[in-house]
C-alpha positions as CSV (number, residue, x, y, z in Angstrom):
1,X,6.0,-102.3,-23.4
2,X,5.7,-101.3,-19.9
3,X,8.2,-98.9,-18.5
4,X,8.6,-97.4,-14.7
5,X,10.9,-94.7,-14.3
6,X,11.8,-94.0,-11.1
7,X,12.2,-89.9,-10.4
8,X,9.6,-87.7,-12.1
9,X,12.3,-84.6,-11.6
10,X,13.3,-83.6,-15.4
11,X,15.2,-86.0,-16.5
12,X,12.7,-88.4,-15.5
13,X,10.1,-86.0,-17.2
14,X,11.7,-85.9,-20.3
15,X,12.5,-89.5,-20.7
16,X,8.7,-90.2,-20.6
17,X,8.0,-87.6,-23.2
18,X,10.0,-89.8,-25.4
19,X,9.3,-93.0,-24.4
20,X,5.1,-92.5,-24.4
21,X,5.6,-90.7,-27.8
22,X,6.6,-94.1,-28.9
23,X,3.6,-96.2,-28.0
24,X,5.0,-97.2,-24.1
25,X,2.9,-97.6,-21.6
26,X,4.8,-95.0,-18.7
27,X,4.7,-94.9,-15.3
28,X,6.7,-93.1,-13.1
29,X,7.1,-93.4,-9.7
30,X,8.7,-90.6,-7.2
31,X,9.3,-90.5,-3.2
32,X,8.5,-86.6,-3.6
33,X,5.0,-84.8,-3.8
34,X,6.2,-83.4,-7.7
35,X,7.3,-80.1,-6.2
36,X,10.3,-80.7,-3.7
37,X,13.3,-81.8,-6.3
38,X,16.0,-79.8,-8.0
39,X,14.0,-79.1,-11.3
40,X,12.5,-76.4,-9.6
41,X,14.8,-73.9,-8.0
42,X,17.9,-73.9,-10.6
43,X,19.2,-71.3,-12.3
44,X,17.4,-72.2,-16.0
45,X,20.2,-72.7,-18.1
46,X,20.6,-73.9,-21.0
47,X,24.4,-74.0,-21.3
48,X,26.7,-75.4,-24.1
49,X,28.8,-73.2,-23.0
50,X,30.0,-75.8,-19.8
51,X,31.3,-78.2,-21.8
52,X,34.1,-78.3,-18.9
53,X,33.3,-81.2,-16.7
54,X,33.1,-80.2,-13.0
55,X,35.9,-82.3,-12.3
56,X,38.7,-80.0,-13.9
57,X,42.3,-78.5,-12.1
58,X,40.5,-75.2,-11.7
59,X,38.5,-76.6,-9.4
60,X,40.4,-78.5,-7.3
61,X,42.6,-75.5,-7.2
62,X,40.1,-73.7,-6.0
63,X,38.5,-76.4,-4.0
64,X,41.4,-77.1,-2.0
65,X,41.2,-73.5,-0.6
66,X,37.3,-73.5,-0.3
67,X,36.1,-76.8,0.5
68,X,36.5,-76.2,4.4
69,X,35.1,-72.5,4.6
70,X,31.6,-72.9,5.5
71,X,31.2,-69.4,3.6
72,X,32.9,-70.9,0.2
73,X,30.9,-71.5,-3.3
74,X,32.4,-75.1,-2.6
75,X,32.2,-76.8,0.5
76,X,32.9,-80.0,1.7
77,X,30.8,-80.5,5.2
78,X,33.6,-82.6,7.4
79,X,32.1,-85.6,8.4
80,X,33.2,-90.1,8.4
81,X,31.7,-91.4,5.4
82,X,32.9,-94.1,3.2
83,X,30.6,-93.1,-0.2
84,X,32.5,-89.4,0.0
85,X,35.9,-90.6,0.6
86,X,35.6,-93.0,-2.7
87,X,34.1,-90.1,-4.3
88,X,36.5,-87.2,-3.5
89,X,39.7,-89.8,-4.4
90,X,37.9,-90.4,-7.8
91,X,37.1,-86.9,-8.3
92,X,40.8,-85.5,-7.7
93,X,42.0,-88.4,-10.0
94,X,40.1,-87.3,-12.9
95,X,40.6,-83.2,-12.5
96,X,43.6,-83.5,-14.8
97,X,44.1,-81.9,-18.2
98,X,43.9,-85.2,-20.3
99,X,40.8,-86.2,-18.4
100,X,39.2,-82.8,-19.4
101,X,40.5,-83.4,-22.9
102,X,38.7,-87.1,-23.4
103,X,35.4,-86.1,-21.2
104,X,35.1,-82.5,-22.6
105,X,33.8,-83.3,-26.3
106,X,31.2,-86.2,-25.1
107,X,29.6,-83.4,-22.4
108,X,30.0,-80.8,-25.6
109,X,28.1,-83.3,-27.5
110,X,25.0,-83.8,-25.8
111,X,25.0,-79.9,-24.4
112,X,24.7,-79.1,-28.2
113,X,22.1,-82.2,-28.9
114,X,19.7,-81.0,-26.3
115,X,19.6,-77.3,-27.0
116,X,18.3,-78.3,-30.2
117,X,15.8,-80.8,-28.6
118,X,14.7,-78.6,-25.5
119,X,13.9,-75.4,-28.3
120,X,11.8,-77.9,-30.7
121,X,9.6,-79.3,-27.5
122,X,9.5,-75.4,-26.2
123,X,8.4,-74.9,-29.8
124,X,6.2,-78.4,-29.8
125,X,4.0,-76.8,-26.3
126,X,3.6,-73.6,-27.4
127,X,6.4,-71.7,-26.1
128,X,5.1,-73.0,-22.0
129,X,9.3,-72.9,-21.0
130,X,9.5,-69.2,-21.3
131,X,12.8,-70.3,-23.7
132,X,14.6,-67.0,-24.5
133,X,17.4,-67.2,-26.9
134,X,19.6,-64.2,-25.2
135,X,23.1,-65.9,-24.4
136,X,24.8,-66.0,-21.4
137,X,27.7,-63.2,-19.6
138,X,30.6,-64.6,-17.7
139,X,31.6,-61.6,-15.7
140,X,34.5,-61.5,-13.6
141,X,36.6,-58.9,-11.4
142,X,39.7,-60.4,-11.5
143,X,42.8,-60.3,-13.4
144,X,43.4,-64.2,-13.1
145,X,39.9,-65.1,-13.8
146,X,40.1,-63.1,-16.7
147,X,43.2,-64.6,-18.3
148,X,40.9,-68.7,-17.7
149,X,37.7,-67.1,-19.3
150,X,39.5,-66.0,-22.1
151,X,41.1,-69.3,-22.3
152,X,37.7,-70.9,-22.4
153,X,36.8,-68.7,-24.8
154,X,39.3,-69.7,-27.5
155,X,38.5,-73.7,-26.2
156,X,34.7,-73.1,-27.2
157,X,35.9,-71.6,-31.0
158,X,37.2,-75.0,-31.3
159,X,33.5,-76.6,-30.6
160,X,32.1,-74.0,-32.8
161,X,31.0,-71.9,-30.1
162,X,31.1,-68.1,-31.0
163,X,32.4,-66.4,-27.4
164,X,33.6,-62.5,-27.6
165,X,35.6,-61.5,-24.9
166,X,34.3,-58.2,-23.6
167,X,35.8,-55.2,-21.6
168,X,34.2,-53.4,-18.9
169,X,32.4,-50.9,-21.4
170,X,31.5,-53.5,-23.5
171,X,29.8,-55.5,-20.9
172,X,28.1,-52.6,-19.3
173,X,26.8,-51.5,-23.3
174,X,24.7,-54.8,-23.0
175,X,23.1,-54.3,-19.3
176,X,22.1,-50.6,-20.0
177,X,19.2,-51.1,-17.2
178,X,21.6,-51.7,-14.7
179,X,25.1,-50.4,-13.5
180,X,27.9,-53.4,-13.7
181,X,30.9,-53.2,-11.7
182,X,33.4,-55.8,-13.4
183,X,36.6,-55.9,-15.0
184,X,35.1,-57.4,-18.7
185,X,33.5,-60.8,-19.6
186,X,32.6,-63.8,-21.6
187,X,29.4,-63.8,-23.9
188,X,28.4,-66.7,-25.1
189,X,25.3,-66.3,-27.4
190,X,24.6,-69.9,-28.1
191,X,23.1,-70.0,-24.8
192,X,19.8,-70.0,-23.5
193,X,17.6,-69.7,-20.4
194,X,14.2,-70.9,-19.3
195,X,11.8,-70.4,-15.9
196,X,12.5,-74.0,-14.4
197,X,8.8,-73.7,-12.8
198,X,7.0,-73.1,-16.0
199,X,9.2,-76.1,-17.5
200,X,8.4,-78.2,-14.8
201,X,4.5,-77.2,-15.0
202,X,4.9,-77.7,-18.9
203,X,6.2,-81.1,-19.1
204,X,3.9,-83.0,-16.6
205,X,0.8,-81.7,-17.9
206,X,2.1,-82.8,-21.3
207,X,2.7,-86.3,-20.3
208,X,-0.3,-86.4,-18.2
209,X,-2.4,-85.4,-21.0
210,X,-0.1,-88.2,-22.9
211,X,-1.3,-90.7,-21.1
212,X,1.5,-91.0,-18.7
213,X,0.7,-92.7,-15.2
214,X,2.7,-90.4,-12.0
215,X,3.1,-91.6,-8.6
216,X,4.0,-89.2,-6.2
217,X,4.4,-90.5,-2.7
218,X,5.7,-93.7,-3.3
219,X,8.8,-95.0,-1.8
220,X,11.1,-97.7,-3.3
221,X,11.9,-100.5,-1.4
222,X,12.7,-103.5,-3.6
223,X,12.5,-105.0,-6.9
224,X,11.5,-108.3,-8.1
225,X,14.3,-109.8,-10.3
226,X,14.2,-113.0,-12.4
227,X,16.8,-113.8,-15.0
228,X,18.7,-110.8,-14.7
229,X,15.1,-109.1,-15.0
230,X,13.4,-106.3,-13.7
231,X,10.0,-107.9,-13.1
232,X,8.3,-105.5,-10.4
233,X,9.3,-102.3,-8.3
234,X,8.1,-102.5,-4.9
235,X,6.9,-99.6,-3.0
236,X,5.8,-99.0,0.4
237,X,2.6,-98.6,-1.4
238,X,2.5,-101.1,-3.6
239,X,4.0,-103.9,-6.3
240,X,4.0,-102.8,-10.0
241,X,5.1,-104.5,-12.5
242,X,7.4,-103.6,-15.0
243,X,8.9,-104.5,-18.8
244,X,11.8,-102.1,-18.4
245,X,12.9,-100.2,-15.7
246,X,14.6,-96.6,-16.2
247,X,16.6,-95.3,-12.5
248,X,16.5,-91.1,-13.1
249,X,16.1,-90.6,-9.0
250,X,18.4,-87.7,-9.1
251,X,20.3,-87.5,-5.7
252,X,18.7,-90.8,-4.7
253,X,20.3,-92.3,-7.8
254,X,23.4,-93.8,-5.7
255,X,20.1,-95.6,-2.9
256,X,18.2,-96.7,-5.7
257,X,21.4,-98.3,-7.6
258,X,22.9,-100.4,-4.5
259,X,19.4,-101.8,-4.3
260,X,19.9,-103.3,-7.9
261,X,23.4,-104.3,-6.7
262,X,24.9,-101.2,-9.0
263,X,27.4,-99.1,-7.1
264,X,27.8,-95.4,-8.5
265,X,29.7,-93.4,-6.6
266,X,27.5,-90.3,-6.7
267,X,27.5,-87.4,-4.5
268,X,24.4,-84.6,-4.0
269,X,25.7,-80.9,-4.1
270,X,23.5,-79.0,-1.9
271,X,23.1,-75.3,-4.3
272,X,21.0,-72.5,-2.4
273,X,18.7,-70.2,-4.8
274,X,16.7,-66.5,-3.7
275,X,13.8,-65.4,-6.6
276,X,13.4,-61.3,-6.6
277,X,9.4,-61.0,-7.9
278,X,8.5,-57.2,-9.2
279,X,11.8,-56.0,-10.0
280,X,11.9,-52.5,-11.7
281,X,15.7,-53.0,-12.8
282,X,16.3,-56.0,-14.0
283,X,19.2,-57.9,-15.6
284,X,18.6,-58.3,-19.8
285,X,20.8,-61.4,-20.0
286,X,21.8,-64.4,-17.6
287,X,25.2,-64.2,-16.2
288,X,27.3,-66.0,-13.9
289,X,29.9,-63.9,-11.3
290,X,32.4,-66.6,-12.3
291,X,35.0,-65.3,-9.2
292,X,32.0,-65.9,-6.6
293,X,30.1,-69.0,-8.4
294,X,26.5,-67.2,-8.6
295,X,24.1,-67.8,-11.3
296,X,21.7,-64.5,-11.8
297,X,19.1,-65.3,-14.3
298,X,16.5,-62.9,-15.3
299,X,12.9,-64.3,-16.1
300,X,10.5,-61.6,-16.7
301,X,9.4,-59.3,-13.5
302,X,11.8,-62.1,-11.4
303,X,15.1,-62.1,-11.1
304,X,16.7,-65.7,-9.6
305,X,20.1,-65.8,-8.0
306,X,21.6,-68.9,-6.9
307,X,25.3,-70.8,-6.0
308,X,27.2,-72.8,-4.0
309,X,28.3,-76.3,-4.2
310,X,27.7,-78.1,-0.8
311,X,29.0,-81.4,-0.3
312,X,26.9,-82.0,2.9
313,X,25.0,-85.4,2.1
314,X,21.0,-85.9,1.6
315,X,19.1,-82.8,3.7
316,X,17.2,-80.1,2.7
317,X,18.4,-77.7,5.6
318,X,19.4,-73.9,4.7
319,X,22.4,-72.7,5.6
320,X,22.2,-69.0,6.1
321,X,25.7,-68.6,6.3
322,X,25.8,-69.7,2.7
323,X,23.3,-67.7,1.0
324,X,24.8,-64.4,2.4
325,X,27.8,-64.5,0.1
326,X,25.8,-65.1,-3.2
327,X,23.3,-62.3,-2.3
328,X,26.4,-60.3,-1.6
329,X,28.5,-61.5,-4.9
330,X,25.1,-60.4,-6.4
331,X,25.4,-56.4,-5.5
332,X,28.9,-55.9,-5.9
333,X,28.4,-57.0,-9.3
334,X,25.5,-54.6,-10.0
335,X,25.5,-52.2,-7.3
336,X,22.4,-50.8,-8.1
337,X,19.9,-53.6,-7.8
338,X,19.7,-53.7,-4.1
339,X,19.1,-57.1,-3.3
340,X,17.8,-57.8,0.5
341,X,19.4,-60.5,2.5
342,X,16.3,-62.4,2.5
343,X,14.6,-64.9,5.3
344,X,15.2,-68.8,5.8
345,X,11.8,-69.4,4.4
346,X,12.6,-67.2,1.1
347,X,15.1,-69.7,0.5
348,X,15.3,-72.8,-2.1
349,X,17.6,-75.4,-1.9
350,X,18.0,-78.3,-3.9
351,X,20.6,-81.3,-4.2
352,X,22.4,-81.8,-7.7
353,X,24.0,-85.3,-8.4
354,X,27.5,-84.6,-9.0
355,X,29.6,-87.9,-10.5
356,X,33.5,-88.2,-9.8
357,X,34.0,-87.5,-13.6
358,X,31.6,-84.5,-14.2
359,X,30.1,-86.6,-16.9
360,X,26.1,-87.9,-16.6
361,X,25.8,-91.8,-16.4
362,X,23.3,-92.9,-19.1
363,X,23.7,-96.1,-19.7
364,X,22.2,-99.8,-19.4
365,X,22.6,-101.5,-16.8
366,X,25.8,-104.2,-17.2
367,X,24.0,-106.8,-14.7
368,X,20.2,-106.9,-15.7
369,X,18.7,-106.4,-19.1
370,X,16.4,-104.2,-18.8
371,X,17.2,-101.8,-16.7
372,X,18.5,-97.9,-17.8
373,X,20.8,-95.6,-15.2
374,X,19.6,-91.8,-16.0
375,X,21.5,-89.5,-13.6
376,X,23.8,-87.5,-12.3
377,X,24.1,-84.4,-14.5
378,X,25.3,-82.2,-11.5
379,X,25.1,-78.5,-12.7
380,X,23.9,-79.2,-15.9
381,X,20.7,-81.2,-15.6
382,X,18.1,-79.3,-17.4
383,X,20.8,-78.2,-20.1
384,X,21.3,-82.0,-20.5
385,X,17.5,-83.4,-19.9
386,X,16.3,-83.3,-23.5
387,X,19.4,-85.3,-24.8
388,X,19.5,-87.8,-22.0
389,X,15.5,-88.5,-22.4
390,X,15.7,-88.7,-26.3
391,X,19.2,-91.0,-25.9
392,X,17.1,-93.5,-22.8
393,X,14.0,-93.7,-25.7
394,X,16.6,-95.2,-28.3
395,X,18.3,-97.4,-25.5
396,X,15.5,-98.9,-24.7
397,X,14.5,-99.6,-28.1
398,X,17.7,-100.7,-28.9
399,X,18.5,-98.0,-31.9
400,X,21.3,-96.4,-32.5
401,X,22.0,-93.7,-30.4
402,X,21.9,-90.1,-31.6
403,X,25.6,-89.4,-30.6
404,X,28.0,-91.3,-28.8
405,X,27.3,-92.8,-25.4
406,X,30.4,-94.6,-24.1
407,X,31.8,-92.1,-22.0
408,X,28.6,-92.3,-20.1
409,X,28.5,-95.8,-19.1
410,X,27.0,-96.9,-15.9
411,X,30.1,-98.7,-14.8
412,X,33.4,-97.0,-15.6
């Protein structure tokens, strides 16, 4: 069979990994030149610890306060738009506890499946993720935050999820290299971390070498549709012609859909990330300064440190006045690393599809028969990308799907 994805980020990626290893033909097709898309500049997470959709009453707490502070991890950039408004109603209606409760073991579900997946293909290409197998700190300085860590703590036990709640001391005993300045933390050991870059890298010479055709520089215009079928994409490029059609277009997921007459309410979250190279004290583990929203992940010599959630439509512009905080979050939290406020060029930013619910949509589409929705996995994308690329393969071969996939219906 002949499949076009559309999005070679690594969802898309994955997804051909699996497909090709069946015997597809593969193409994939992306408006990027295979290094501008959110793949790259993430944190590197590999997190079964957020099995807590986005969409949760901590967050609208919390957003409520932040989303107009231009200087806030979450920011909602003011402007008229119709897509937004549908998408913030949606989003406030599901931040509830019993939403949390139905969506939370479906997101816990395919966290676990693709940790599994993503260490057997770092096995399968010899180790090319830089997977490290270290766990993950939740540090935090205040009281409150404290009290909800621990909270989540006791929620993961129920998931099988061991997660020790640590005091100051005990936090600082696993960072000897460097001093912390925190009130105590969250370790979660089941957790994992990776260099998105050397991932990246990994992956499309793998499916290169596979056999797998990439377009770069194409964009989508149209499709060709006969009885409810997916017979061609068209490209400003070019026609190609197609047995089955997989949409993983990460922030252009909602564009690509409307064109097939889907509507997903999908909005990109702009997040900002700064990588430290030939750093003489370095973080051992990953850890997130839960209070301030900033990711700090050690890989090798580099240390990466990224946050934010901006709500501020398709652009790729930085926002100084967003990366100071997370710099800033960054040395109070470890005083001694002495991170510089660096330059506008230094900066990476990339857009994360967020959906109303917090949950991915994987799913077939309900209005054509051979076409697969692969997308919106927000913060969790490469945590999630193994699972969602093994669960398309089986859609598309009509098998039974590894776990359960109703929750993450295209239409719902």
């Amino acid at each position: 069979m002949q499949i076009t994805i559309i999005g070679a980020g690594v969802i898309g990626l994955t997804t051909a990994y699996y497909l090709r290893k069946e015997g597809h033909e593969v193409t994939i097709i992306d408006r990027g030149n295979g290094t501008n898309n959110c793949s790259f500049g993430n944190a590197g997470y590999i997190s079964p610890s957020h099995f807590i959709p986005l969409a949760s009453p901590g967050i609208v707490a919390q957003g409520l306060k932040w989303m107009l502070s231009s200087t806030s991890p979450f920011y909602i950039k003011p402007r008229l738009n119709s897509s937004l408004v549908k998408w913030g109603l949606k989003f406030y209606a599901n931040a509830n506890e019993k939403t949390v409760a139905r969506n939370a073991p479906h997101l816990n579900n395919i966290l676990q499946l693709s940790r599994n997946l993503i260490i057997d293909l770092d096995r399968e290409l010899n180790h090319g993720f830089q997977l490290e197998t270290k766990g993950c700190l939740m540090l935090y300085k205040n009281e409150k935050t404290g009290h909800h860590e621990a909270e989540l703590a006791r929620e993961a036990k129920k998931y099988g999820m061991d997660a020790p709640v640590l005091n100051a001391a005990e936090v600082q005993a696993m960072e000897p290299d460097v001093k912390v300045d925190v009130l105590g933390g969250v370790y979660f050991p089941i957790d994992c971390h990776l260099h998105p870059v050397r991932m990246m890298e990994t992956l499309h010479k793998k499916v290169i070498d596979m056999g797998v055709k990439i377009l770069y520089q194409h964009e989508v215009q149209d499709f060709e549709i006969k009885n409810q079928k997916v017979t061609a994409v068209i490209t400003d490029k070019g026609r190609y012609l197609t047995d089955h059609l997989v949409v993983a277009a990460g922030s252009w997921l909602e564009v690509i859909s409307k064109k097939l007459g889907i509507n997903l309410l999908l909005q990109p979250g702009k997040g900002y990330s700064v990588t430290y190279s030939g750093r003489q004290k370095n973080l051992i583990h990953p850890a997130i300064l839960v209070d301030d929203r900033v990711a700090m992940t050690p890989m090798g010599s580099e240390l990466r440190v990224g946050g934010t959630m901006e709500l501020c439509g398709i652009n790729d512009d930085i926002n100084m006045t967003r990366v100071k905080p997370i710099i800033t979050a960054a040395n109070n939290y470890f005083p001694d690393i002495h991170l510089d406020m660096p330059q506008a060029e230094k900066v990476w930013s990339g857009l994360r599809p967020c959906s109303p619910d917090g949950l991915p949509y994987i799913g077939n589409s309900p209005h054509h028969q051979n076409v697969t929705i692969a997308g919106g996995h927000a913060m969790v994308g490469i945590s999630l990308a193994a699972g969602t690329g093994l669960l398309v393969k089986q859609m598309v071969q009509k098998e039974k799907t590894e776990i359960a996939v109703d929750a993450f219906r295209v239409e719902r």
